[in-house]
C-alpha positions in Angstrom: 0.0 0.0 0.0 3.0 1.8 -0.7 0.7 4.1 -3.1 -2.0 5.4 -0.7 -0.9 7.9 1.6 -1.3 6.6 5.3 -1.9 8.9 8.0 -0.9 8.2 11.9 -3.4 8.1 14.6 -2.9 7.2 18.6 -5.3 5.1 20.8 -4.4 3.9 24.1 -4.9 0.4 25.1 -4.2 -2.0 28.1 -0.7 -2.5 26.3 0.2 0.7 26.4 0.0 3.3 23.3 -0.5 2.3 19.9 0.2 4.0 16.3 -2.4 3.3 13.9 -1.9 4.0 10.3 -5.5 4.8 8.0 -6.1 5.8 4.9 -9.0 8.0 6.0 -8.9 10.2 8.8 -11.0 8.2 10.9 -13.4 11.1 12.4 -13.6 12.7 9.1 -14.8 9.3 7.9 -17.3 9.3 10.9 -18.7 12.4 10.2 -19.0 11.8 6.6 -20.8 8.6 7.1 -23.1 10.1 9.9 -23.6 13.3 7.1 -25.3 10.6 4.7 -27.9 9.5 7.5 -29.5 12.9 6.8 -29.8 12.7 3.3 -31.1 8.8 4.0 -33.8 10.3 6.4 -35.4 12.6 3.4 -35.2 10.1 1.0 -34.9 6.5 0.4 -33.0 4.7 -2.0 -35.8 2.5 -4.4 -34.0 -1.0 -4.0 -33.9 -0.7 -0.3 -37.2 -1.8 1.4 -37.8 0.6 4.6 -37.1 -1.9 7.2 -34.0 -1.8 5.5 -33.4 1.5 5.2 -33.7 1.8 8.7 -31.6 -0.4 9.8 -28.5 1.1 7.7 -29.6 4.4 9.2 -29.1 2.9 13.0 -26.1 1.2 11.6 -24.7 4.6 10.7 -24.3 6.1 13.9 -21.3 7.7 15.0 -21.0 5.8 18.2 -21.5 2.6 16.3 -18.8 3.5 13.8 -16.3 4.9 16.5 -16.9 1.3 18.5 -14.3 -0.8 16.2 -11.5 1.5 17.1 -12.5 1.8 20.9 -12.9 -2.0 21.5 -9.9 -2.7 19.0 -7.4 -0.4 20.0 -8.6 1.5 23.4 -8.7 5.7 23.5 -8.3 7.7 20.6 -5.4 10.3 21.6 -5.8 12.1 18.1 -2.1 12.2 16.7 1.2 10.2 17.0 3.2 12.2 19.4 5.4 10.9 21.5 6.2 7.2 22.9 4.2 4.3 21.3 4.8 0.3 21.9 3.0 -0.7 18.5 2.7 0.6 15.4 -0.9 -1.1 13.4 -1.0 -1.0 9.5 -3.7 -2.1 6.9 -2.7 -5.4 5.3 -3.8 -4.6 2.1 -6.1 -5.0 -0.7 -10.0 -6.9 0.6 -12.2 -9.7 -1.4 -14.8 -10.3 -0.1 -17.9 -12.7 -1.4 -21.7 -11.7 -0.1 -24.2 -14.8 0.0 -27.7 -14.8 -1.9 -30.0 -14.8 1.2 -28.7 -11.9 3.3 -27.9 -8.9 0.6 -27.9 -6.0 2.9 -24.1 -7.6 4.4 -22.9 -5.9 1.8 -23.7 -1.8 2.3 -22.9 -2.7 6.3 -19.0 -4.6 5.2 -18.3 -1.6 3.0 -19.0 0.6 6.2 -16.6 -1.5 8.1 -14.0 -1.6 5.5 -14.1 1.9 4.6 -12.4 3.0 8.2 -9.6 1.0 7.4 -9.5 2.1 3.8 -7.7 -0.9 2.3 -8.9 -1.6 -1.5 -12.3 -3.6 -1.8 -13.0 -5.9 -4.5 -16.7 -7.7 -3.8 -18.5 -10.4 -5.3 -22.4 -9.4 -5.0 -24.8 -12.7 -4.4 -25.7 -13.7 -8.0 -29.5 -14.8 -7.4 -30.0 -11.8 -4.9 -30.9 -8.1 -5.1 -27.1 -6.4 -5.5 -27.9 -3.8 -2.7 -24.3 -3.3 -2.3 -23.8 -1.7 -5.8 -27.5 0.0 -4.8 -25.7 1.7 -1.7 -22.9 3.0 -3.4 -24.7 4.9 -6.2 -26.8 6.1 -3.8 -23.8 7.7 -1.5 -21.0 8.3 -4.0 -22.5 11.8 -5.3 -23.8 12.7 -1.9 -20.5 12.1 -0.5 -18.4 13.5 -3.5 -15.9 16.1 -2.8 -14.9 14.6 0.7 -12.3 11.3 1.0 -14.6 9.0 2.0 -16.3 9.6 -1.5 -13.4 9.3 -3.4 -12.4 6.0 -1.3 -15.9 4.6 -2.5 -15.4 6.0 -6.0 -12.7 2.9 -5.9 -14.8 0.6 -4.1 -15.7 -2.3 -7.1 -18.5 -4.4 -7.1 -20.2 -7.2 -9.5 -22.4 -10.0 -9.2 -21.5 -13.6 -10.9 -21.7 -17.3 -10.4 -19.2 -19.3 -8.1 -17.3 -20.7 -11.5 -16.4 -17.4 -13.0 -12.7 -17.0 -13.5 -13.2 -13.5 -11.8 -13.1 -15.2 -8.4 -9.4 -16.8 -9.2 -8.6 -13.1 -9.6 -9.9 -11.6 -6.5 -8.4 -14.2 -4.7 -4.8 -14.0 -6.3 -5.0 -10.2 -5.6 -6.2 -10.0 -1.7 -4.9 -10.1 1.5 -7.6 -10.7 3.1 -10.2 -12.7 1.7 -13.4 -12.5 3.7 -17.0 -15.2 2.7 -19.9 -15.5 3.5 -22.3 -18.4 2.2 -22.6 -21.8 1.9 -20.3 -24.0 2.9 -19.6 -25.6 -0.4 -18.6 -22.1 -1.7 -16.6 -21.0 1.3 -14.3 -24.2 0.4 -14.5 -23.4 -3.6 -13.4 -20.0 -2.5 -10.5 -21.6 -0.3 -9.1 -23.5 -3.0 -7.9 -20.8 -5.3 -5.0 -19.5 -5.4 -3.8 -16.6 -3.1 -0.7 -15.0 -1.4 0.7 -17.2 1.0 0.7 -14.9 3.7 -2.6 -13.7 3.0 -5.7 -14.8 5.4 -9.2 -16.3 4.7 -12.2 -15.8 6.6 -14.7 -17.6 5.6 -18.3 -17.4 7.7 -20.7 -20.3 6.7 -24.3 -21.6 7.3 -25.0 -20.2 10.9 -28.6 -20.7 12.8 -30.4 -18.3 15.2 -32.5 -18.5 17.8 -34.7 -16.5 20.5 -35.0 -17.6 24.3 -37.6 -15.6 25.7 -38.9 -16.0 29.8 -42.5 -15.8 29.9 -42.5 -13.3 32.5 -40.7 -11.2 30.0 -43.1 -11.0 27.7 -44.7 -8.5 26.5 -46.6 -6.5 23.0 -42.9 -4.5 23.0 -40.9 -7.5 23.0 -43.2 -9.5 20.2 -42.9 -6.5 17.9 -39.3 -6.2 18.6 -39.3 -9.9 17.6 -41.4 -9.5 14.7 -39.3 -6.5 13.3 -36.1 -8.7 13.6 -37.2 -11.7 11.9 -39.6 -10.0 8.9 -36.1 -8.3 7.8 -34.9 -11.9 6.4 -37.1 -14.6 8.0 -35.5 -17.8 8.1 -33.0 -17.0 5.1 -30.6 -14.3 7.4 -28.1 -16.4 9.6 -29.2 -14.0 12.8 -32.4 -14.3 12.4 -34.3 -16.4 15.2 -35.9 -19.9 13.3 -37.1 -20.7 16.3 -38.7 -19.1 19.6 -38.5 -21.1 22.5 -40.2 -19.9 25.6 -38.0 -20.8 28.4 -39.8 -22.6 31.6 -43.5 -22.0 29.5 -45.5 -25.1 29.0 -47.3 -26.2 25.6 -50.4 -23.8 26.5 -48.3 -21.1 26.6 -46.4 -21.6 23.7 -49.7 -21.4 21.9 -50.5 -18.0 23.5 -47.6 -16.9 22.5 -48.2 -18.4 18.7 -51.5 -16.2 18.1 -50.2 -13.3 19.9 -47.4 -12.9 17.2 -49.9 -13.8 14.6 -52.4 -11.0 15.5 -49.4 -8.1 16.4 -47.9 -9.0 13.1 -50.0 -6.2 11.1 -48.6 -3.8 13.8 -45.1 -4.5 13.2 -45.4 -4.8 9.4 -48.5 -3.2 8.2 -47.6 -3.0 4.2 -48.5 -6.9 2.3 -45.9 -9.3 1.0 -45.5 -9.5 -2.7 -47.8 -11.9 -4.3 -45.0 -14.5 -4.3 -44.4 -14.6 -0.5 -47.9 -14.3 0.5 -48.5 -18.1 -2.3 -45.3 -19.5 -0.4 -47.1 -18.7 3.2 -49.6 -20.5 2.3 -47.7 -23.5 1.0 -45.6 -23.3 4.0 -48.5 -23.5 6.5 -49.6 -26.9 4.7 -46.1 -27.8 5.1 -45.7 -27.3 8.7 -49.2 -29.4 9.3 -47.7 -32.1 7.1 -44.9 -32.4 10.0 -47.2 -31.9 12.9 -46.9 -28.1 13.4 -50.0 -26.3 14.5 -49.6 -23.3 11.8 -51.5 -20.3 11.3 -50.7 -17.6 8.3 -51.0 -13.9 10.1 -52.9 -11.1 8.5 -51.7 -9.7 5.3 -50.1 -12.9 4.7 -46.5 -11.8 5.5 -45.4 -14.5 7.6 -46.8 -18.3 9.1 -46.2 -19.0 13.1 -46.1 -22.7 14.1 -46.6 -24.2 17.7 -45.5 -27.8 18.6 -43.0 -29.8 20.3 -39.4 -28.9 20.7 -38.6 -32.6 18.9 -40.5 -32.2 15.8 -39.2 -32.2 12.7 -38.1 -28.1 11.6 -40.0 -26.5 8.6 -37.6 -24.5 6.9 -39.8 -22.1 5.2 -38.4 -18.5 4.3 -41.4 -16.8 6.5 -42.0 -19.0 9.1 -41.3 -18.8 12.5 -41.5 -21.8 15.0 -42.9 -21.7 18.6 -42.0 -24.3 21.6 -41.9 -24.3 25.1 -39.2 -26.5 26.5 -36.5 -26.6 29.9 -33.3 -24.9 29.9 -31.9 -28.2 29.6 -34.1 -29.7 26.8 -33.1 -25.8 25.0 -29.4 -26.5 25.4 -29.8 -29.9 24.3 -31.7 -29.3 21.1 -29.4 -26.7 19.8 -28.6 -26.9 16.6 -24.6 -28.1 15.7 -24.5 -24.5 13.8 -26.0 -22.4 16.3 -24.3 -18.5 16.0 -26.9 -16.1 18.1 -29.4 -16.7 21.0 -31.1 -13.4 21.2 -32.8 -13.5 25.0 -35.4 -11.8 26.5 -34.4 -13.3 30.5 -34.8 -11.8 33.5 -31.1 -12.1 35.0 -29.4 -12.4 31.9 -25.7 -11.4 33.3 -26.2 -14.2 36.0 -22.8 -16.4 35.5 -25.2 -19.5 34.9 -25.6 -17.8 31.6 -21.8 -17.7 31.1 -21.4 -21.2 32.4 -24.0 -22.1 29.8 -22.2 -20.5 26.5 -18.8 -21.8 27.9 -20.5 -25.4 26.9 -22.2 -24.9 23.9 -20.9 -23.2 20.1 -23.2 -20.1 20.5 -21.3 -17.3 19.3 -23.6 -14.4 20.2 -25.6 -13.8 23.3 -27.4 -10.6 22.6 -31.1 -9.2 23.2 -33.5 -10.0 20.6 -33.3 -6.6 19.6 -29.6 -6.5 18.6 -29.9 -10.2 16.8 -28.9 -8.5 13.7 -26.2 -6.0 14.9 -23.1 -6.2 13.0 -20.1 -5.3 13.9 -15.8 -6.1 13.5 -16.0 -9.3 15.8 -18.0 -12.0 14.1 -18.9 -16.1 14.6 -16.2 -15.4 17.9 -13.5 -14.1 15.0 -12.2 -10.4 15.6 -11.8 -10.1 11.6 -12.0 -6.3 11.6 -9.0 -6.7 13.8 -7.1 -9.1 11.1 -7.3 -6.6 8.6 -4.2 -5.3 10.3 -1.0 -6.2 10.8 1.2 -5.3 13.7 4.3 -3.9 14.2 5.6 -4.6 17.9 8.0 -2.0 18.7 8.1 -2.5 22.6 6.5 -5.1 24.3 7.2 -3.3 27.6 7.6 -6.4 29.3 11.3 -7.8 31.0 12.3 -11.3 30.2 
């Protein structure tokens, strides 16, 4: 990166202080991102649907963007003066490869990359809206005139299948090659060639669920629930497939069924395309087929299903699965991919909690409202971290 100009910024960790060198000045590139949410209030980009839209609003908040430095590398002390134990540099040029089912990844990675300021190549999801490219037409001429602009003036992006010859040459041209899919393509992907010191991350099939207490229940938590999983149903790797309410018995599941079936208008007023609303309806036959008590809400958006925690899943797009079961009969039946329990519990910072995930391959823990927060640690990897190299200059530690 000989080529791009890298400035020098200090942040105080446990380890002492640390240089950092970025591309972008990183509160410029703060401000300039947190400028667009104004423009994104007025006016909404057409291939975005508004749940969407507001969730790249949220996502664009300062605090949220100043958060990878922070928990990353500690204080910012503004610049390099003076004594530091570790200089951090960008390791280079970025591929990365979006999956088909979760298309809005891509506008949220570009955010993340963008305060580094490495080149970004990107493979958009070939049988999926491409709301990356979307995003950037949408903020290059709002942003032109500033850095950040001109960084995603040089920001590429196309969509193609898994054997075009176009993914040997992302691969042979990255430093860091970051997927997320399948896990047939994340091994595809690993097999091409690439730099030998370069690194792979490669995030695969993941499943979600939601552990709610019954005492903790309420019209604010459903809708909060309903808003997180009508984003991508079953399809987005953080959204819950299954709700299972903790210490409830099979009476209560059921209440809880038909209460997200009637407060589903509430949460998403506007109908399904014809194609999902036909699917629903499939789906609900589906789920009886296996044993399911299913029931398609209002409008036709979405199917919820009540039954036992030991029948067989339906793994329809829009349909959300209710069961009551133990903590112990939860734990058991979790899935060999789990990634996020989003809870709604009553002493969730109790150790027991801690004890629990110690045991199990959960990788997030989170409320149900922050199931699909993003941000540089992912599936327990700190990749926003490994787009950096380090430098140790002084360990500050005697032998």
């Amino acid at each position: 990166m000989r080529d791009v100009p890298l400035g020098l910024y200090a942040y105080r960790g446990p380890s002492g202080v640390s240089a950092v060198a970025l591309a972008l000045d990183p509160e410029q590139t703060v401000g300039a991102w947190s400028g667009l949410r104004g423009h994104m209030i007025r006016e909404r980009a057409d291939a975005f649907t508004r749940d969407e839209w507001a969730f790249l609003i949220a996502f664009l908040d300062p605090v949220n963007l100043r958060w990878p430095f922070l928990s990353t590398f500690g204080d910012p002390l503004g610049p390099v003066a003076g004594r530091v134990t570790a200089l951090l540099r960008p390791r280079g040029a970025i591929a990365l490869w979006l999956p088909n089912n979760v298309s809005l990844l891509g506008p949220l990675l570009v955010v993340l990359v963008s305060l580094v300021g490495s080149p970004l190549r990107i493979k958009a999801g070939s049988r999926s809206d491409d709301l990356t490219t979307a995003f950037l037409e949408y903020a290059r001429p709002r942003l032109a005139g500033v850095p950040l602009g001109d960084y995603l003036a040089s920001v590429a992006c196309a969509a193609f299948d898994r054997g075009d010859p176009r993914n040997r040459r992302l691969a042979e041209d990255a430093q860091v090659r970051l997927v997320f899919g399948g896990d047939a393509a994340a091994r595809s992907i690993d097999e091409l060639p690439h730099p030998l010191e370069s690194s792979g991350f490669a995030f695969t099939d993941r499943r979600s669920e939601a552990w709610l207490e019954p005492s903790r229940v309420d019209d604010d938590l459903l809708l909060s629930l309903l808003r997180v999983f009508g984003i991508y149903g079953q399809t987005g790797c953080t959204s819950p497939r299954r709700v299972v309410l903790l210490g409830g018995t099979p009476a209560d599941a059921s209440q809880l069924c038909n209460r997200l079936t009637a407060l589903w208008p509430r949460a998403h007023p506007r109908p399904p395309p014809v194609h999902i609303a036909s699917g629903n309806q499939m789906a609900r036959q589906w789920a009886a087929a296996l044993g399911w008590e299913a029931v398609v809400a209002g409008g036709q958006g979405a199917v919820f299903a009540v039954g036992d925690l030991d029948l067989e899943p339906c793994p329809a797009p829009m349909l959300l699965m209710v069961v009551a079961a133990t903590l112990a009969q939860a734990e058991a039946a979790l899935p060999a991919n789990i990634q996020t329990i989003g809870h709604a519990l009553t002493d969730a910072a109790h150790p027991r909690w801690l004890e629990l995930l110690a045991h199990t391959r959960v990788r997030r823990f989170v409320p149900v409202a922050r199931m699909h927060h993003f941000g540089p640690v992912w599936d327990g990897w700190a990749f926003w971290r490994q787009l950096f190299d380090e430098v140790v200059l002084d360990p500050g530690v005697t032998p």
